[in-house]
N, C-alpha and C positions, 0 to 999 in steps of 0.2 A: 204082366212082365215089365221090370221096372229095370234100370241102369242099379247093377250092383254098388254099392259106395266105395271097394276099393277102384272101380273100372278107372282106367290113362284118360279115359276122356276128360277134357278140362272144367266141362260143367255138370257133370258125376251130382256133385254135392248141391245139387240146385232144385227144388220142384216150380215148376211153372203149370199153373190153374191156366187153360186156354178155351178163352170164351168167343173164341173167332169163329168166322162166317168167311166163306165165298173164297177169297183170293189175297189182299195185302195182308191180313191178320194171321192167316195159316202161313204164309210164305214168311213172314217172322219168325212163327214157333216152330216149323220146321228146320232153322239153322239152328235154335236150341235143342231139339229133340236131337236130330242127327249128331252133333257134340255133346250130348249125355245126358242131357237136365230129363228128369223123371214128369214128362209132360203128362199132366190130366185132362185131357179136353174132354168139355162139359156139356151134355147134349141137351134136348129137352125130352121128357120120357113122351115114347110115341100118343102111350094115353093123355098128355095134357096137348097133344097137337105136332108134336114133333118137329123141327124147323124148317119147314116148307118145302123142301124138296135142293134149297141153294146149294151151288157145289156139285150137282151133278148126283148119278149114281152113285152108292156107295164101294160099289166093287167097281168102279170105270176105271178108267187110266188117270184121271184129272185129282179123284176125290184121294186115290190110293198115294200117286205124288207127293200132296199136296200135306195128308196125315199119318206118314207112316213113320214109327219107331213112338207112339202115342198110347197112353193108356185112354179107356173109354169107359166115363161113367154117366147116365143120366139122371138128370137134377131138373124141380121146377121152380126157378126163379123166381115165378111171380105168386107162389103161396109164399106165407110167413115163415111157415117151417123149412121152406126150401133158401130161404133166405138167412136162416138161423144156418143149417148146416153148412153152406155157403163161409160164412163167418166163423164157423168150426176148421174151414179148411184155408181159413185166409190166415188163421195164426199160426199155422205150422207151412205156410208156403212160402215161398223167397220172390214169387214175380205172380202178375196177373196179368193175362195180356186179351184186350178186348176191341172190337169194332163196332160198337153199336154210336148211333147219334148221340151225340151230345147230351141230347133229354132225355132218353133211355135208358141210359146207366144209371140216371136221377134215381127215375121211376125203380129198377131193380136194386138199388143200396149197393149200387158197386163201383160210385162214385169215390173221386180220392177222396173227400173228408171221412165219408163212411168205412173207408178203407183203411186209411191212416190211423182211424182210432181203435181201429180192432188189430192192427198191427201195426207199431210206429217202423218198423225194419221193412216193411212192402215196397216193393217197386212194380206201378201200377203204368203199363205201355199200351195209349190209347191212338188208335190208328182211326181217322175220318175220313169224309172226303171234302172237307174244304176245312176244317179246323174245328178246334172246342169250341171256340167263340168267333164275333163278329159278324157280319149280315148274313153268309151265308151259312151259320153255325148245324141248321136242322135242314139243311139241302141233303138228300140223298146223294152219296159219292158213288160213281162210277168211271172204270177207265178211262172208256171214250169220250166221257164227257170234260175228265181231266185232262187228256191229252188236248182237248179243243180248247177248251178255256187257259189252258198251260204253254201254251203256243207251237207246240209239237208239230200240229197238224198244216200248219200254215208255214212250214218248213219242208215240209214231206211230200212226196210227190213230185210229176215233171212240171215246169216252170207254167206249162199252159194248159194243165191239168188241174182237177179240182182238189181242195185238202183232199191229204190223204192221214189216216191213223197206218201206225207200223202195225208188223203184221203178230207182235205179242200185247199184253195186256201191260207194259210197261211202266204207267204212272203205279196200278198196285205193286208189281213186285218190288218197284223202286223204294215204295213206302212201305212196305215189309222188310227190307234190305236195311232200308235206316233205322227201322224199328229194334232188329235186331241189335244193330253198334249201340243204339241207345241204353238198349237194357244191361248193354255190357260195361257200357259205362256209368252205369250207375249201378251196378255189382261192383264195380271199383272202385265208385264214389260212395258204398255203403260199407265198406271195409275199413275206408277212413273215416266217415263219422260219426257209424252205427246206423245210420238212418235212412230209410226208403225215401224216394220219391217219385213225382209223376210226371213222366215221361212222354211225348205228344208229338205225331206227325200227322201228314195227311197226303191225300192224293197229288193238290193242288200245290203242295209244296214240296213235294217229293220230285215234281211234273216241271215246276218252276226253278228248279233246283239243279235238274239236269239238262237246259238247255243251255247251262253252263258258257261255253265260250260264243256262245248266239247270245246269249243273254248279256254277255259282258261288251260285248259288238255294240249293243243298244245302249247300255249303261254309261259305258266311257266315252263311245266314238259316235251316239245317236243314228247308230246304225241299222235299219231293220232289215232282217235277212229274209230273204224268200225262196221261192221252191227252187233247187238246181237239179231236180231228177238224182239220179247217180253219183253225179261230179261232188266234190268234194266242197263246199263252201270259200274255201279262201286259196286250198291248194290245186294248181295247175303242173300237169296233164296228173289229176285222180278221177278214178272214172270204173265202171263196167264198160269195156269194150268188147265189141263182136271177133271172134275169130273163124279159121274157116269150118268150127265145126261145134260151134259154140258159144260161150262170153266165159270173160276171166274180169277181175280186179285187178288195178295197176294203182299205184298208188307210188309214183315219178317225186317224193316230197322233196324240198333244198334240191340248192343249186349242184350237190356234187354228184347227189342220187341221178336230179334231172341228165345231167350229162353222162352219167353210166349208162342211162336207160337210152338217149341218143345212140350211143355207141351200139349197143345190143342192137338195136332194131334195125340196123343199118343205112341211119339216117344222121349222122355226125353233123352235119352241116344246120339242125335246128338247134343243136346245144350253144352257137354262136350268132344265129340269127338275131339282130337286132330288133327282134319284136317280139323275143323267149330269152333274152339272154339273165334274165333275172325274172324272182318272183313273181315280183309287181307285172310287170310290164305281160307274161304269160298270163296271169289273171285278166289283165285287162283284153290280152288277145284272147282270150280264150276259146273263142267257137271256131276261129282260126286252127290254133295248133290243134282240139279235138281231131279235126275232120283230118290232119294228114295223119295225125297219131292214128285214129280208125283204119283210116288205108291201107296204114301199112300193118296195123296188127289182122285183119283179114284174111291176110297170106296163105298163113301159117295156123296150124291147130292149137288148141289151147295146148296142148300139154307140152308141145315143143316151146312157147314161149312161157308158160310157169318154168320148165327147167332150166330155159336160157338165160333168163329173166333173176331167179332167185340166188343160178351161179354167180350172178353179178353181182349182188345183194340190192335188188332193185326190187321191193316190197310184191309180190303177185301170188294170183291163186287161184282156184277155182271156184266157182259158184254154186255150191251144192240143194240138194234136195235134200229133206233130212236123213233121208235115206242112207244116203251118200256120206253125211256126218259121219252117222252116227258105225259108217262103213270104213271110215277114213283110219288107217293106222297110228297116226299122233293120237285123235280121239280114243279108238282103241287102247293105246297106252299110255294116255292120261284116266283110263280108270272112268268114264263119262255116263257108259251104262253098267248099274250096278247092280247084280241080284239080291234081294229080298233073302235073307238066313235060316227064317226058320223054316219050320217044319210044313209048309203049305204049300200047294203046287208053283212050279212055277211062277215065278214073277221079276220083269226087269225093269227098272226105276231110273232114275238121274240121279246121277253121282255125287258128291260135293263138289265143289269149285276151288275149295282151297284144301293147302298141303300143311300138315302143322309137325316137320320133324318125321317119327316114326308113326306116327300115331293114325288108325284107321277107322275114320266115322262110318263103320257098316250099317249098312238097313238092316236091322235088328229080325224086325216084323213089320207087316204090313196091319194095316188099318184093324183096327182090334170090332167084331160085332158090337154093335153100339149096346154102352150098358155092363160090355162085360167085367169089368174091374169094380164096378158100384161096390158090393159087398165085401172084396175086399178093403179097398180106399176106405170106407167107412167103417172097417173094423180094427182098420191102423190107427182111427180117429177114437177108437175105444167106444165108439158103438157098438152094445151085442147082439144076440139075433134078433130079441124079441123085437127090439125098439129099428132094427132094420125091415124088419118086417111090416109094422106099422107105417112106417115112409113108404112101402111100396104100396101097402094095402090102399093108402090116401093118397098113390096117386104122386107122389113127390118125388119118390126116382124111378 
């Protein structure tokens, strides 16, 4: 089941070959698939070994996520003739998108030069975890390992506590997130020249990339930041606070915010305290004002001060379980959990994140049995049966 070519969706007219594993590579093809592109993701046939098991179950929660609205063909890479069809499907496809090490790709002929020359219009988006080249080119990439080397972790957590990693896989999705702008901009950049090209993130830059205003702290002001628990890094009174029946976020930013948030809580007299009456100086006080801000949010239940709080336009909320999210009415009406269309039992999913106009990227289908599309893909490719048959007899799909 493929995206018709009249379908609203904007990337309708696109096939994307997905030769992704585990977590950043599918979190790419997944904003293509979901916006229309006719994704093939490429397995390896159970009989030449299958791919290990990465990913999880294939009916889980995780694997279903991570590949749904995909077609499913399996392909053996590392025979010749799996590599010829491979090359059959690389001139009639518009993107490749892969995760393997740097030598890897060599080794399988699905490297750019080999790519380029069997289609000069290919746009080829390789996701690693530390880059295609340089010292750590054949390091295996893993989240945690990019978060720690990315400097994430040594920002995370309470100030006298040990690193901590956040509680998502965030350097992959990050590097899946870029992956995708990438490929989109050079479907843009292939409109004006004619020409494909190849496309490269990685964990470690994705991880580096988003430490963003920490990172700029050290860049400009040789500033290294380190753990503040909760509290916000540069703004004061931001924080999870205790209330009498729970914690809420407060997040008090500028000086005008700060004095509205005084006023609410019924403490006027810290908006002009000469040791808060400005940014700086509340930063510098900071364990100060925390502790009377705590006291006095204590009082009172969280939900009386989200509402008294937010009348004010004074940033607050709760602290949810996902539960709770995924319970919450805004979430509810932003559309967040999505059901799965077709014809299969139940199934709810995560939603898009972005609104484009009218336009609705439904979960089509979920995760297609591995393999099931093979014969047709390969008969759109003007393969017939006999010579399909032979592939499968030897093993290649």
């Amino acid at each position: 089941m493929s995206v018709s070519a009249d379908s609203p969706l904007p990337l309708a007219p696109y096939t994307v070959l997905d030769l992704t594993r585990v977590r950043a590579g599918p979190t790419a093809v997944r904003q293509l698939a979901d916006w229309g592109a006719d994704v093939i993701k490429i397995e390896m046939p159970d009989a030449a070994g299958g791919d290990g098991g990465l990913g999880g179950p294939r009916d889980g929660p995780d694997f279903q996520n991570l590949h749904r609205n995909k077609r499913s063909m399996t392909l053996n890479l590392k025979q010749p003739e799996g590599r010829q069809v491979m090359a059959d499907l690389v001139r009639q496809a518009d993107v490749v998108v892969e995760n393997y090490r740097a030598d890897v790709k060599e080794r399988l002929g699905i490297d750019w030069p080999a790519l380029e020359a069997i289609n000069p219009r290919i746009i080829l988006a390789s996701i690693s975890g530390f880059g295609q080249d340089g010292p750590y080119r054949k390091r295996p990439g893993v989240d945690q390992i990019a978060q720690g080397m990315g400097g994430l972790m040594s920002i995370t957590g309470d100030p006298d506590g040990p690193p901590m990693r956040v509680g998502i896989p965030i350097a992959d999705l990050t590097a899946g997130l870029l992956a995708a702008q990438a490929i989109l901009m050079a479907l843009i950049g292939r409109g004006q020249t004619g020409k494909g090209q190849w496309v490269r993130t990685s964990l470690l830059q994705a991880q580096t990339f988003m430490l963003d205003f920490q990172a700029a702290r050290w860049l400009v002001e040789d500033e290294v930041a380190g753990r503040v628990g909760n509290e916000h890094p540069t703004s004061v009174p931001t924080n999870a606070y205790a209330t009498a029946d729970g914690h809420i976020n407060v997040a008090a930013v500028g000086d005008t915010i700060y004095r509205r948030f005084c006023e609410c809580i019924g403490a006027p007299e810290l908006a002009d305290d000469p040791d808060y009456v400005s940014g700086g100086r509340r930063y510098r006080n900071r364990a100060a004002l925390n502790d009377r801000v705590a006291a006095i949010l204590k009082t009172r239940s969280s939900a009386d001060w989200i509402e008294v709080l937010n009348a004010a336009g004074v940033p607050c909320g709760p602290i949810n379980g996902i539960d709770q999210t995924f319970a919450d009415p805004q979430v509810r009406h932003l559309g967040m959990a999505r059901r799965v269309e077709d014809d299969g039992p139940d199934l709810t999913l995560v939603g898009q994140p972005i609104q484009m106009g009218d336009l609705d990227p439904a979960l089509r289908h979920r995760i297609a049995p591995k393999g099931e599309h093979t014969n047709d893909i390969l008969a759109g490719l003007g393969y017939d049966a006999d010579r399909i048959a032979a592939l499968r007899a030897d093993g290649i799909i």
